[in-house]
N, C-alpha and C positions, 0 to 999 in steps of 0.2 A: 626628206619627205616634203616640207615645205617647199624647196628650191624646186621638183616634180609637180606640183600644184603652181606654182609660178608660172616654171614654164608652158604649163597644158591651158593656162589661161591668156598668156602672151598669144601663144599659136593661135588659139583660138579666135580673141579678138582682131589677131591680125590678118586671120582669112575674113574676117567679117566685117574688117576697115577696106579689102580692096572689093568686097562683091556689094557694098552697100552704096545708092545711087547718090545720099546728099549727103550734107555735114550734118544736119541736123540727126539724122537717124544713126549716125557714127557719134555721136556724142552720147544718144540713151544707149547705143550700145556700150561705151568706153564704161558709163555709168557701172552700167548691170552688169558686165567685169567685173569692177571693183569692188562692187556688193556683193557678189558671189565668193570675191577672194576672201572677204573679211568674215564672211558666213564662214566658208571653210577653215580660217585661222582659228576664230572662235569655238568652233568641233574639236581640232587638234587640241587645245588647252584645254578645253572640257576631258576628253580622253586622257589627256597626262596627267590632271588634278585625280579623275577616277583611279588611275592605276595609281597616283603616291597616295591617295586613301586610303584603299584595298592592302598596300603596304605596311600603313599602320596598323590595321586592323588584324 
């Protein structure tokens, strides 16, 4: 699942490193990648902390 989010955000940035004109706007973009990815990691662990709760319970 993780390694699916990886890659969908590699593609992603990396059609958006060759249509973009300067460095600078490739950089906020690389950025807002990365923030996106860590956003998504942080969902994934929140969902797996709910389901080993849910388990206990």
């Amino acid at each position: 699942m993780i390694i699916v989010i990886i890659m969908i955000i590699l593609a992603h940035s990396a059609i958006l490193f060759i249509t973009a004109p300067s460095m600078f706007r490739l950089f906020v973009v690389l950025i807002f990648a990365s923030f996106r990815f860590l956003l998504n990691l942080l969902n994934l662990f929140d969902v797996l902390d709910l389901r080993k709760f849910q388990g206990k319970m």
